[in-house]
C-alpha positions in Angstrom: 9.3 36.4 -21.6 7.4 37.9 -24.7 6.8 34.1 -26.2 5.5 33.2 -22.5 3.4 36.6 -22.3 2.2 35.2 -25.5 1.4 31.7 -25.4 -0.1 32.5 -22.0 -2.9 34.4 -23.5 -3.5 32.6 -26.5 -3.7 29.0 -23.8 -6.6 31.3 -21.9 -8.1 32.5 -25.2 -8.4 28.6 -26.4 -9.3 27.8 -23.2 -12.2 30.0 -23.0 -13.4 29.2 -26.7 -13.1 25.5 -26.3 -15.2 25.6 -22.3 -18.1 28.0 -23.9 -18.4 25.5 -26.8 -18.6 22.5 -24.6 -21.0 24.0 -22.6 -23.4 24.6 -25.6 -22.7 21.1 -26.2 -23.8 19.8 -23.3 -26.7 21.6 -23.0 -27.8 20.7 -26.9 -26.8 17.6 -26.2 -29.1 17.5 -22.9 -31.6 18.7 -24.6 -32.0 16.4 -27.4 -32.3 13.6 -24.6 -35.3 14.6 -23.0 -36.8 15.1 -26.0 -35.8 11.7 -26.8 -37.3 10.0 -23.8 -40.4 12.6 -23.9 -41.6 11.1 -27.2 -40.8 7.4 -26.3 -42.8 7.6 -23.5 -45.9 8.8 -26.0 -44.6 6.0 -28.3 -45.2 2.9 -26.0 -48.7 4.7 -24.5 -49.8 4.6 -28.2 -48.3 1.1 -29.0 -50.2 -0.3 -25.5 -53.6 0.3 -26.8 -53.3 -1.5 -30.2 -50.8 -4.3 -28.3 -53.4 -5.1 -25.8 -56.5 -4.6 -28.5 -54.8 -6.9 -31.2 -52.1 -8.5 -29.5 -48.7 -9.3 -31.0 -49.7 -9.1 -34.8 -50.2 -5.6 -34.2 -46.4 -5.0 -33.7 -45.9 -7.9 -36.5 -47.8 -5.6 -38.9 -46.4 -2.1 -38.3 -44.5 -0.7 -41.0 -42.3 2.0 -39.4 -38.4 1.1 -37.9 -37.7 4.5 -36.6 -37.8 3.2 -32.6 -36.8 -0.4 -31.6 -39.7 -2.0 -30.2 -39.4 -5.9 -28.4 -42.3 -7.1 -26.2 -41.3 -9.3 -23.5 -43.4 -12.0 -21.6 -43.9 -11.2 -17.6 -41.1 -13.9 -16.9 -38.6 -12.0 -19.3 -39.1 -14.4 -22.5 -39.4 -12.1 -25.8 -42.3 -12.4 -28.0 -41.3 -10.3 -30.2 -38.2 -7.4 -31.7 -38.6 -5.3 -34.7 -34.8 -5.8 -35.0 -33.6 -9.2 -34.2 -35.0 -12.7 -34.1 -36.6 -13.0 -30.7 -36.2 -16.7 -30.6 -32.8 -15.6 -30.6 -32.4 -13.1 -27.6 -31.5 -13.8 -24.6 -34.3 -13.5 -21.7 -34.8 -9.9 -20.3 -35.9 -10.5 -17.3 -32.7 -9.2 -15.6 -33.0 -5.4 -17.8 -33.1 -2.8 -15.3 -35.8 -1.1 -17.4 -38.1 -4.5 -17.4 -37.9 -4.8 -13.6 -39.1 -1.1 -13.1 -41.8 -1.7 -15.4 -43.0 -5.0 -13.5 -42.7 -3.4 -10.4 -43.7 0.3 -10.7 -45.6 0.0 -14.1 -43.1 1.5 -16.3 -39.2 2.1 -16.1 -36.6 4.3 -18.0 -32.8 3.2 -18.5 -30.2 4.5 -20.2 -27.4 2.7 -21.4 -23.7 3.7 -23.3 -22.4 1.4 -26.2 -18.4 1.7 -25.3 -17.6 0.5 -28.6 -20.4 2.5 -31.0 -19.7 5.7 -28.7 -23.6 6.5 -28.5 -26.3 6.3 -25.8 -29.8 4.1 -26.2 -32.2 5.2 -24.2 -35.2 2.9 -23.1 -38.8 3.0 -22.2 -40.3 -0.2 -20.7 -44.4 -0.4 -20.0 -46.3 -3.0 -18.3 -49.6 -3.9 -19.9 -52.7 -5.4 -18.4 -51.7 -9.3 -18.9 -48.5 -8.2 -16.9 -46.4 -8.6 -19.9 -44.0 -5.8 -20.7 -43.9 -3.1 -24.3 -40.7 -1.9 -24.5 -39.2 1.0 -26.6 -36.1 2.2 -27.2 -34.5 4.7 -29.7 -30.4 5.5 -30.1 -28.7 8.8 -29.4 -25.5 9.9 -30.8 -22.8 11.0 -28.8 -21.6 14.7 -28.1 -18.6 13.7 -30.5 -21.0 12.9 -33.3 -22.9 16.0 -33.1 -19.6 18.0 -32.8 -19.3 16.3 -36.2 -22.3 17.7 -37.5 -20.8 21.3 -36.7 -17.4 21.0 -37.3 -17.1 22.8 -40.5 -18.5 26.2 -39.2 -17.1 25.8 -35.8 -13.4 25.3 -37.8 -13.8 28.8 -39.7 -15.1 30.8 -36.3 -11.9 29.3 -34.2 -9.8 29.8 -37.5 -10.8 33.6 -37.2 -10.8 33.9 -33.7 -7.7 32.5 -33.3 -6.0 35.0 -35.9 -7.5 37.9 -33.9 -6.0 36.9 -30.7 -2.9 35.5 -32.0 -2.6 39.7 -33.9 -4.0 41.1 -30.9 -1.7 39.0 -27.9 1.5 39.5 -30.2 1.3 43.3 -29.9 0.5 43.5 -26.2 3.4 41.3 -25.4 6.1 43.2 -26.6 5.1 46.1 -25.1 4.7 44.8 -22.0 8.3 43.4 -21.3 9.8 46.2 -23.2 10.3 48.4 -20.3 11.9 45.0 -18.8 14.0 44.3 -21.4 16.0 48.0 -21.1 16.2 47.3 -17.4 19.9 48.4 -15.8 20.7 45.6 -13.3 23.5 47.3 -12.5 22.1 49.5 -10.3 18.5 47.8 -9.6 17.2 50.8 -8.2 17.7 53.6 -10.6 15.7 52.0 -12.7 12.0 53.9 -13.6 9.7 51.1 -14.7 6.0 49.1 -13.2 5.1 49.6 -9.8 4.7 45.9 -9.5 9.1 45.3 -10.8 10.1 47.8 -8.4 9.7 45.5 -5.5 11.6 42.6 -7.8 14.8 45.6 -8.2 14.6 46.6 -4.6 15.2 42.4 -4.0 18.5 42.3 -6.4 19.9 45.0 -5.1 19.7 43.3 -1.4 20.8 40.1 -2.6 23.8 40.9 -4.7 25.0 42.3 -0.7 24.1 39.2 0.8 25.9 36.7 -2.0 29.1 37.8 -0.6 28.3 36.7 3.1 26.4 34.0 1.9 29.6 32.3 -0.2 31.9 33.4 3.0 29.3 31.3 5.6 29.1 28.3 3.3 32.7 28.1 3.4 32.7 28.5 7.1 30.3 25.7 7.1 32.0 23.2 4.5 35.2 23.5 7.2 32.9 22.6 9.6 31.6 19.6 8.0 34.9 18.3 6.8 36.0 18.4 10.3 33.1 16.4 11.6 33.2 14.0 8.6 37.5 13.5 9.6 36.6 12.7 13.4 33.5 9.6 12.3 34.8 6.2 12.8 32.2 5.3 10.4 32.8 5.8 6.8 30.7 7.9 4.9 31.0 8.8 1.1 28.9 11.1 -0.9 28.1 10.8 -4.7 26.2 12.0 -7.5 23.5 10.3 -9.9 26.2 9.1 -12.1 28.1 7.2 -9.3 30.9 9.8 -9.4 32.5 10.7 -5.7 31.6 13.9 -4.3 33.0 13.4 -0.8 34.4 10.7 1.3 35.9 11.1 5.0 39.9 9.4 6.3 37.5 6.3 7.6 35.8 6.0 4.2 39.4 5.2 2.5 40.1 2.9 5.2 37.3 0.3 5.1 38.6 -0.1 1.8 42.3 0.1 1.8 42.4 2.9 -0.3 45.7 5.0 0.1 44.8 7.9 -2.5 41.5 9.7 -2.3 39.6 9.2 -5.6 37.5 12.0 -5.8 35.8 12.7 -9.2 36.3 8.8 -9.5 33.4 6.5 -9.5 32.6 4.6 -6.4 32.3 1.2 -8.2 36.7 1.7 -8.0 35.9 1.1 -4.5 34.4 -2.0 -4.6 33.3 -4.6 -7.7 30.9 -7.0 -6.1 28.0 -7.8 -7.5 25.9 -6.8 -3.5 28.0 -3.3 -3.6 27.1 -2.7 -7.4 23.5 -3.8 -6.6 22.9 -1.1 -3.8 24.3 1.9 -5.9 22.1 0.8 -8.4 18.9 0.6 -5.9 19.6 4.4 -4.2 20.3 6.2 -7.3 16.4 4.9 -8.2 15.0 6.2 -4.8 15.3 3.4 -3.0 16.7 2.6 1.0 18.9 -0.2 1.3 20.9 -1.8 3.6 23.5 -4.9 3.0 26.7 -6.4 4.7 29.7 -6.5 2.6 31.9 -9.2 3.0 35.3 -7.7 2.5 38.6 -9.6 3.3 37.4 -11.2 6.9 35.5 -8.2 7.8 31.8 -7.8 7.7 31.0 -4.0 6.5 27.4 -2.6 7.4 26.5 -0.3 4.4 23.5 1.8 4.6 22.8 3.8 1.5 19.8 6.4 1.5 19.1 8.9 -1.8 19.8 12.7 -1.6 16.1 13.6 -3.5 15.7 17.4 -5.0 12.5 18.6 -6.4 11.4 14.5 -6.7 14.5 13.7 -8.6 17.5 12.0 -7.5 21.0 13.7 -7.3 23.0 11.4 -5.5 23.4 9.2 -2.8 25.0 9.2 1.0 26.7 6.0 1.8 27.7 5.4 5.6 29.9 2.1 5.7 30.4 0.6 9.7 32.5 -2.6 10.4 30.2 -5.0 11.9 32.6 -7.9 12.1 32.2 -8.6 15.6 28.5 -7.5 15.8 27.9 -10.9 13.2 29.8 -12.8 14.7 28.6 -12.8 17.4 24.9 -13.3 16.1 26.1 -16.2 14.4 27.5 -17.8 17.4 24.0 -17.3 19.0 22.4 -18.6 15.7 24.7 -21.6 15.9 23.8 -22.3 20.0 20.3 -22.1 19.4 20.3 -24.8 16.7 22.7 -26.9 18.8 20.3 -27.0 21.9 17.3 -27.8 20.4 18.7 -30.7 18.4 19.8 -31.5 22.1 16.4 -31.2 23.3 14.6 -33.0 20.3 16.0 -36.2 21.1 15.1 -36.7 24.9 11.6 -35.4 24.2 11.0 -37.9 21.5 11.9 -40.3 23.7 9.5 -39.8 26.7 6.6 -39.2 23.6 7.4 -42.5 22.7 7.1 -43.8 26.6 3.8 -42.0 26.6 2.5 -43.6 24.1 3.0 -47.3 25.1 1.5 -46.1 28.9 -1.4 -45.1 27.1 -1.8 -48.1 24.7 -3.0 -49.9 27.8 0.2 -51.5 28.6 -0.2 -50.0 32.1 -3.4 -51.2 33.1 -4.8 -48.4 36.0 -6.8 -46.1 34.4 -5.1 -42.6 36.3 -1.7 -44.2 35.1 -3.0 -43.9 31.6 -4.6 -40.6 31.7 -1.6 -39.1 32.9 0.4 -40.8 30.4 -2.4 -39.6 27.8 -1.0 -36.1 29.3 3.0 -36.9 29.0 1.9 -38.0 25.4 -0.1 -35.0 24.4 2.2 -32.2 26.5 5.6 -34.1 25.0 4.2 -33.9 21.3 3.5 -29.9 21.8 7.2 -29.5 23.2 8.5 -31.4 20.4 6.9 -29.1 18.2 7.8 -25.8 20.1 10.9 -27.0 19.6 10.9 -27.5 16.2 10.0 -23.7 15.9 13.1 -22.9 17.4 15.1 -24.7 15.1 12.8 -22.8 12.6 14.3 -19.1 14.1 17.3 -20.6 11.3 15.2 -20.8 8.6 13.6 -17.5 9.1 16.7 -15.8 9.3 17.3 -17.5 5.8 13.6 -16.9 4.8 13.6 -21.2 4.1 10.3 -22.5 5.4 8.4 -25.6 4.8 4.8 -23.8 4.3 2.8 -22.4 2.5 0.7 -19.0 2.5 -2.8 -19.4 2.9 -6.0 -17.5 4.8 -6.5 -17.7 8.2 -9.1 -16.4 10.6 -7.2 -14.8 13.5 -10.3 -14.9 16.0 -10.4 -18.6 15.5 -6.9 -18.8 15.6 -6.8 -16.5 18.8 -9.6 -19.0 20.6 -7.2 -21.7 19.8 -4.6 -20.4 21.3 -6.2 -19.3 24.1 -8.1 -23.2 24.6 -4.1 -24.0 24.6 -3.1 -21.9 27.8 -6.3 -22.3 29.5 -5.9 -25.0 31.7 -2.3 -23.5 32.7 -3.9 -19.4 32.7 -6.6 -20.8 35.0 -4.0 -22.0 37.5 -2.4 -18.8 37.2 -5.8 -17.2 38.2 -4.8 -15.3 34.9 -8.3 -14.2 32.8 -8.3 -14.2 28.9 -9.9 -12.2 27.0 -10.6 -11.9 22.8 -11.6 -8.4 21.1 -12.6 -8.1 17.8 -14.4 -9.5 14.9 -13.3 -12.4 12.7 -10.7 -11.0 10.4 -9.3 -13.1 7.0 -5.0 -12.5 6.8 -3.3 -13.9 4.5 -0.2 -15.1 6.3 2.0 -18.9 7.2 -0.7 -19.9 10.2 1.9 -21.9 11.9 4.3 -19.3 12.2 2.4 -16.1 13.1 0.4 -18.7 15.2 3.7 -19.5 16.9 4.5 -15.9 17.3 1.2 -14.8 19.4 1.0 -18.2 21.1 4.4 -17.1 22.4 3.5 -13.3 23.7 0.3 -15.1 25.4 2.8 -17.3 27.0 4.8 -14.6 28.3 1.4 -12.8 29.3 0.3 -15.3 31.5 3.5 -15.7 32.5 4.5 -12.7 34.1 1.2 -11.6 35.1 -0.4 -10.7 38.3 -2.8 -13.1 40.5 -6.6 -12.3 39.5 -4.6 -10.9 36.0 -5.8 -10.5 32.3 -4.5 -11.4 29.0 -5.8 -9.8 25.9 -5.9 -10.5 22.0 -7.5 -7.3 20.1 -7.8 -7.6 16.9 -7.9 -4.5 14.1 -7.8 -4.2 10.6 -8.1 -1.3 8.3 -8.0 -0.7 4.5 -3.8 -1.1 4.7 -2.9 -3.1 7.6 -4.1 -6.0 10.4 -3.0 -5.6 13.9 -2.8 -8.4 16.7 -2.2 -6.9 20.6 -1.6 -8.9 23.1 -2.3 -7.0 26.5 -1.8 -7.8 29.4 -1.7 -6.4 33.2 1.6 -8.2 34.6 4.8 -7.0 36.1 5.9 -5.0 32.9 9.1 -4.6 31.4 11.7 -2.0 32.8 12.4 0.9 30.5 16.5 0.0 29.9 15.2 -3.5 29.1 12.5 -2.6 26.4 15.3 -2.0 23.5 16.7 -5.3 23.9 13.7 -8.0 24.9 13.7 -9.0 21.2 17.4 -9.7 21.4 18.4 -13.2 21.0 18.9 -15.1 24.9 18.3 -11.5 26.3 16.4 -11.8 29.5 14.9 -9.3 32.1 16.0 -9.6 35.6 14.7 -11.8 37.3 13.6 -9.3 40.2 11.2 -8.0 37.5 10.1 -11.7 36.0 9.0 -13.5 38.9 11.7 -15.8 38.6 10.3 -18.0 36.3 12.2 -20.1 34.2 12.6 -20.2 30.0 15.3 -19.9 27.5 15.6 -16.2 26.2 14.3 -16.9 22.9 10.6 -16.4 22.6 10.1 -13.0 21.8 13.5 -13.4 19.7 11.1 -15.7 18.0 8.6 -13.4 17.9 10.3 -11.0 16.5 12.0 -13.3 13.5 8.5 -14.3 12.6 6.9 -10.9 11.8 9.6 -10.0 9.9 9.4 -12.9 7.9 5.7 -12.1 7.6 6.8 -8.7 6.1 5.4 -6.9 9.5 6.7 -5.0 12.2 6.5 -4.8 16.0 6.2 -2.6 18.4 6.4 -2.6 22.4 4.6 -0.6 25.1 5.2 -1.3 28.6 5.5 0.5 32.4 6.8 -1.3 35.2 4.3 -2.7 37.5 1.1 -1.9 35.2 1.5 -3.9 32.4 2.8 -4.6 28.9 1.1 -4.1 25.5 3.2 -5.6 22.2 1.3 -5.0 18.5 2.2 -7.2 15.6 1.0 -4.7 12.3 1.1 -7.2 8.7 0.5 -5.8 5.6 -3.1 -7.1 4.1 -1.6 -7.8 0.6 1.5 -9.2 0.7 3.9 -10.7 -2.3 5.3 -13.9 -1.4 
């Protein structure tokens, strides 16, 4: 405590000296630049008259090199430098300092040499032909004038420093004196500072509070244990160096472990490479998720950091079997590829039928237009349904295109031209909000995901409906809601609408037909898209879904 006492008044003692010097500094250093730019202003008044009475052999003839002079041609071409070859320079047309003068008469500019460390202040003046006299004169930095002073300034801080160091030393020790003799024993017999006897009269509560403390935390680590015992999930608790902590009956389990391991690391559990790789991840902060694959069972683990005072201490693992869970996702996976190769080959077909109608093959002209239709309707079904079999590649993040920039109003209008012949029927109005945003996304699949909420918009809408696209961006984030005023979706149904074949009943969807999988779609899409989703809807008013992207994204 004396050492702290100590170095805590010597920090404000150097504190104090080094702040007042700076502030001499600065204001020396302030000072010496007005008086800089007072007498180059004089300088080019005085250079002016014998410039514009003799012309440039005036400036050829002078003698002195204590200011820079350079006099510049109205369109920025130097005539002359006292320094450099002027045929040399570069034009100065562009000079802050040259454009005041041409516009105002005269111009000041000040500019910092990052490599020299010193400041060069100039004075520009326009002259009666319009050309421009400029001056300019260097000043040192507040490092080089501290050099100037260092020797002097050394000895005072040298002295001052001594003084303090003699004078804080003393004070110190007899102020934690009294503290050092202090009799914790019994806190409060103790006669010292009126500001400790507050800090005593604390001890002496809390050394009657440990015991009922250490008896509830007991109470409460038999409570936990007995919580932990009754989880069918696993869960296992370790510290920073992967060491086992805690683990419940359903922990051992999962991994067929007959003898608890505690004290043991958790990598004993399990070698794999995915296991080893999410230790690794929590213990530096991170949250992380992964299925193990483990005999023929599919093991959820989700792994977040115990984090004290910003560093991490450990980890809590909770392990779930989610064998059945995947399989069954994969089943759907495998059904939804199976259909729309199904459907990919009858479509062809008719686009191909279409095409020889409307190569004239047919010859009355409404025969062709509407095979002009088939043609133009089949080739957008042939390419929805490529986007379904693309829901595979999403889920394995293996897509045929590329990022690039796209402007989500136009992209929104195109959509829109798409479903308006179809909304109109529907007596369904669209709308667009918002100003023409750049995102830097895969067009055909985020345009695949909003051309499918649209869809469902006008869908399940209302006679004399609306379907909206608002569009917002901020420094972080671009958002794309599609709102509309339809039937709505039923509260028990909103946590499962993104599920894969998941439907609403058809009481609440008008009946109309489709397959399940277009907000599934949806869904699959933003999260390729590194995005998220979110749903609001009440049954009978509307429904109002918000894909948020990230505006910089890694691909």
């Amino acid at each position: 405590m004396t050492k702290k006492i100590f170095k805590s008044m010597m920090l404000v003692l150097s504190i104090t000296l080094v702040v007042g010097l700076a502030f001499i500094l600065g204001i020396l250093y302030r000072h010496f630049g007005k008086q800089i730019q007072v007498e180059l202003d004089k300088e080019a008044v005085y250079l002016s008259y014998g410039v514009e009475e003799k012309g440039i052999s005036y400036l050829k003839n002078l003698t002195e090199k204590d200011s820079r002079i350079t006099y510049i041609a109205a369109d920025g071409t130097v005539l002359f430098d006292n320094e450099t070859d002027a045929q040399s320079m570069e034009n100065h047309g562009e000079r802050d300092e040259i454009q005041k003068a041409l516009k105002y008469g005269e111009g000041n500019s000040v500019r910092m040499s990052d490599t020299l460390g010193e400041k060069t202040i100039y004075h520009a003046l326009r002259l009666k032909d319009g050309s421009v006299l400029r001056v300019s004169s260097t000043q040192y930095s507040a490092l080089a004038l501290v050099g100037e002073l260092v020797l002097p300034m050394c000895w005072i801080l040298v002295l001052m420093l001594i003084l303090s160091g003699i004078f804080a030393s003393r004070l110190s020790r007899k102020i934690v004196e009294p503290v050092n003799t202090l009799n914790l024993d019994n806190p409060e017999s103790n006669q010292i500072y009126e500001e400790v006897e507050p800090l005593l009269s604390r001890i002496y509560r809390q050394n009657r509070q440990i015991q009922s403390q250490l008896e509830a935390a007991k109470q409460q680590q038999e409570e936990f244990a007995l919580i932990t015992e009754n989880m069918q999930e696993g869960l296992i608790v370790i510290d920073k160096y992967t060491m086992i902590l805690s683990a419940n009956t359903s922990a051992w389990k999962l991994f067929h472990v007959t003898k608890e391991e505690f004290g043991q690391s958790v990598y004993n559990l399990n070698r794999s490479e995915e296991f080893r790789k999410v230790i690794e991840s929590v213990l530096e902060g991170g949250h992380e998720e992964t299925i193990l694959k483990m005999d023929s069972r599919d093991i959820q683990v989700i792994a977040n950091p115990v984090i004290r005072e910003n560093k991490v201490e450990g980890a809590v693992i909770l392990l779930m079997n989610v064998t059945e869970k995947v399989e069954r996702e994969n089943l759907r996976r495998e059904f939804s590829a199976n259909v729309s190769h199904e459907l990919k080959t009858p479509l062809t077909s008719i686009s191909g039928i279409a095409e020889i109608i409307q190569d004239g093959y047919v010859q009355p002209d409404d025969v062709k237009h509407f095979a002009g239709r088939i043609y133009k309707e089949s080739q957008h079904l042939i390419q929805l349904v490529e986007d379904v079999i693309r829901i595979s590649q999403l889920d394995e993040a293996q897509v045929p295109y590329e990022w690039e920039n796209v402007d989500l109003y136009q992209m929104s209008k195109d959509i829109f031209a798409s479903l308006g012949d179809w909304a109109k029927e529907q007596n369904v109005h669209l709308y667009i909000g918002g100003e023409r945003t750049i995102c830097h996304t895969v067009r055909p699949i985020l345009e695949e995901a909003v051309y499918n909420l649209c869809e469902n918009a006008v869908k399940y809408n209302k006679n004399d409906g609306s379907v909206s696209i608002l569009i917002n961006e901020d420094q972080e984030k671009i958002q794309i809601t599609v709102k509309d005023t339809g039937v709505g979706i039923p509260a028990e149904d909103q946590s499962r609408v993104f599920e894969r074949f998941y439907r609403v009943d058809k009481s609440h969807s008008k009946e109309v037909s489709g397959t399940g999988l277009g907000l599934s779609i949806v869904k699959h899409a933003v999260t390729f898209l590194k995005g998220s989703i979110t749903l609001q809807s009440r049954e009978g008013i509307g429904t109002e879904i918000t894909i948020e992207l990230p505006k910089e994204i890694k691909e």
